[in-house]
C-alpha positions as CSV (number, residue, x, y, z in Angstrom):
1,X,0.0,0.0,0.0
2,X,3.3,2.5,0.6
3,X,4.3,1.8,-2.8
4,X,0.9,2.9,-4.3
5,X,0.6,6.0,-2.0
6,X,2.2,8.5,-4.6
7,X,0.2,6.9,-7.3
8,X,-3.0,7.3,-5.2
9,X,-2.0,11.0,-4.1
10,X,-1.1,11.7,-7.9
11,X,-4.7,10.5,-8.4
12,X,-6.7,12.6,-6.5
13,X,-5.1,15.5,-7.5
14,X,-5.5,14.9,-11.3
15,X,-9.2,14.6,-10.2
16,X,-9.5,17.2,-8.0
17,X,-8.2,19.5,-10.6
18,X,-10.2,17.8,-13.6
19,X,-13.2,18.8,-11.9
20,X,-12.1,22.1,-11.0
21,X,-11.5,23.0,-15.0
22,X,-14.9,21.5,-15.8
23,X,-16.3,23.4,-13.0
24,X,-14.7,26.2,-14.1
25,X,-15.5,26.7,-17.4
26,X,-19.0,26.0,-16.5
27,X,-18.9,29.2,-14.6
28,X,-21.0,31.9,-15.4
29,X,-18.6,34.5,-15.3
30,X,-16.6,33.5,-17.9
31,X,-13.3,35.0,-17.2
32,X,-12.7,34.1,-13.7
33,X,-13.9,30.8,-15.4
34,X,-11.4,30.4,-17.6
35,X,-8.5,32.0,-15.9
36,X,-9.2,29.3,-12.7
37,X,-9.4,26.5,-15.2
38,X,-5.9,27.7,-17.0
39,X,-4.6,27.1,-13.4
40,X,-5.8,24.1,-13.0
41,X,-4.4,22.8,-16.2
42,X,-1.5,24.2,-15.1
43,X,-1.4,22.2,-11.6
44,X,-2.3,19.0,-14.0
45,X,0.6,19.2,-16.2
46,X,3.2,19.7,-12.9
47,X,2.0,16.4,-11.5
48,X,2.1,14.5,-14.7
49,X,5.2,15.9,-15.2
50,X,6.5,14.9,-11.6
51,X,5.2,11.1,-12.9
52,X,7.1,11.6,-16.2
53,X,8.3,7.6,-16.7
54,X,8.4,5.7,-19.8
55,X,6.3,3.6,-18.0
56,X,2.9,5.7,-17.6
57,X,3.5,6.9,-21.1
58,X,1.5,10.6,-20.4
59,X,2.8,12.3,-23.2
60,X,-0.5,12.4,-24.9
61,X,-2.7,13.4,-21.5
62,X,-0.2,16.0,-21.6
63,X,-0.4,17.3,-25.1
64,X,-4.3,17.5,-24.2
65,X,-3.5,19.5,-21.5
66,X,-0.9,21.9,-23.0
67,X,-3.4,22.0,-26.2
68,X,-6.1,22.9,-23.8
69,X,-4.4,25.0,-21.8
70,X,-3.3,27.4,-24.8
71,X,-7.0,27.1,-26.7
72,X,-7.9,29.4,-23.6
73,X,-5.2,31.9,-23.3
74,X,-6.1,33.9,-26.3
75,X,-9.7,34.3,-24.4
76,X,-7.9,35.4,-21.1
77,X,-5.6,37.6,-23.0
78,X,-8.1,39.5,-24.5
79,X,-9.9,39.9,-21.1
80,X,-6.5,41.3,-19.8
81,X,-7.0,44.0,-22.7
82,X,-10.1,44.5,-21.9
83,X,-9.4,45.2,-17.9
84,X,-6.0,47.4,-18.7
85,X,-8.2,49.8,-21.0
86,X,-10.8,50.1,-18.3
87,X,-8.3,51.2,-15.9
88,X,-6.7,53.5,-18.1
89,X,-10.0,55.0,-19.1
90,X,-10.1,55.7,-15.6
91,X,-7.0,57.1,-14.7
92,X,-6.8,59.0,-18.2
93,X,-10.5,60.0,-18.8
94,X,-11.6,61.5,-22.2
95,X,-14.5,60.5,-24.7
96,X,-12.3,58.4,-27.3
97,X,-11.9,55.2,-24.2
98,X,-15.9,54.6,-24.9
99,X,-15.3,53.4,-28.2
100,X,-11.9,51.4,-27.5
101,X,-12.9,49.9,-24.2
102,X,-16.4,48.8,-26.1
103,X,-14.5,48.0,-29.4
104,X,-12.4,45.8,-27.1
105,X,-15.7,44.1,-25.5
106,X,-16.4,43.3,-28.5
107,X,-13.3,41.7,-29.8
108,X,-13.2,39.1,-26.6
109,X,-16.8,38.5,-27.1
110,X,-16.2,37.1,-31.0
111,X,-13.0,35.0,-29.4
112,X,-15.1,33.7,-27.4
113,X,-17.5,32.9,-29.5
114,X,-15.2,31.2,-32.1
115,X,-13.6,29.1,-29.5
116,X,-17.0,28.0,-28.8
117,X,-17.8,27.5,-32.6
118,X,-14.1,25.5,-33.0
119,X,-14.5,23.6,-30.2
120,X,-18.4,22.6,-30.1
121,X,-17.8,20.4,-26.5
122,X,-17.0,24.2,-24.8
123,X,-20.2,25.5,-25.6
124,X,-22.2,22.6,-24.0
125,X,-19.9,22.1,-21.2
126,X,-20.0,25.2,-20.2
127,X,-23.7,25.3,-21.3
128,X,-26.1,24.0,-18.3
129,X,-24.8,26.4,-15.5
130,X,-24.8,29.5,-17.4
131,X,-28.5,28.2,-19.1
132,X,-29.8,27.3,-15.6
133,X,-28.1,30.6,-13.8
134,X,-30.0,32.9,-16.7
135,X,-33.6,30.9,-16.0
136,X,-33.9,31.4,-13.1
């Protein structure tokens, strides 16, 4: 059983954090969403990394992960955007931010919307919390 303990421990993290990037990208708010679920992927890849033997043969569990992980920086990134030219509409106010801050809004909502159209599983996991929050 002492032998297995890393194994078991390794286990329970990968589905601790499996749930948590599920959960997360079910979120409502979408970018606190996906920026926890990048994190989680993140946590993923150390501990398959930390198993890393010819023997568990993870390379492809890990290029999901890395292949996931970077399909959802391009939506965080462009929330970053978003966020920076909100605080420098605030700190350096004058009538042209309106347009970039909602020109900006714009931009992450089509990412958004084409990762959803490239990847049609993102829509529908993300689908029945968001569906059920806006019911309600």
């Amino acid at each position: 059983m002492l032998a297995d303990a890393p194994g078991a421990v390794a286990r329970e993290l990968l589905a601790q954090d499996g749930a948590r990037v599920v959960a997360a990208l079910a979120a409502p708010d979408d970018q606190n969403g996906i920026h926890a679920a990048r994190k989680a992927i993140r946590r993923m890849r150390a501990v398959l990394a930390l198993l890393d033997e010819d023997e568990f043969e993870l390379e492809r569990e890990d290029r999901s992960l890395r292949r996931l992980g970077k399909s959802l920086s391009a939506l965080r990134d462009a929330h970053v955007v978003v966020e920076a030219a909100k605080r420098l509409q605030v700190l350096h106010p004058g009538p042209a931010w309106a347009g970039v801050v909602g020109t900006l809004e714009q931009r992450r909502a089509d990412i958004l919307q084409r990762a959803a159209a490239v990847d049609p599983q993102f829509a529908r996991r993300r689908g029945p919390r968001s569906h059920a929050a806006s019911d309600g």
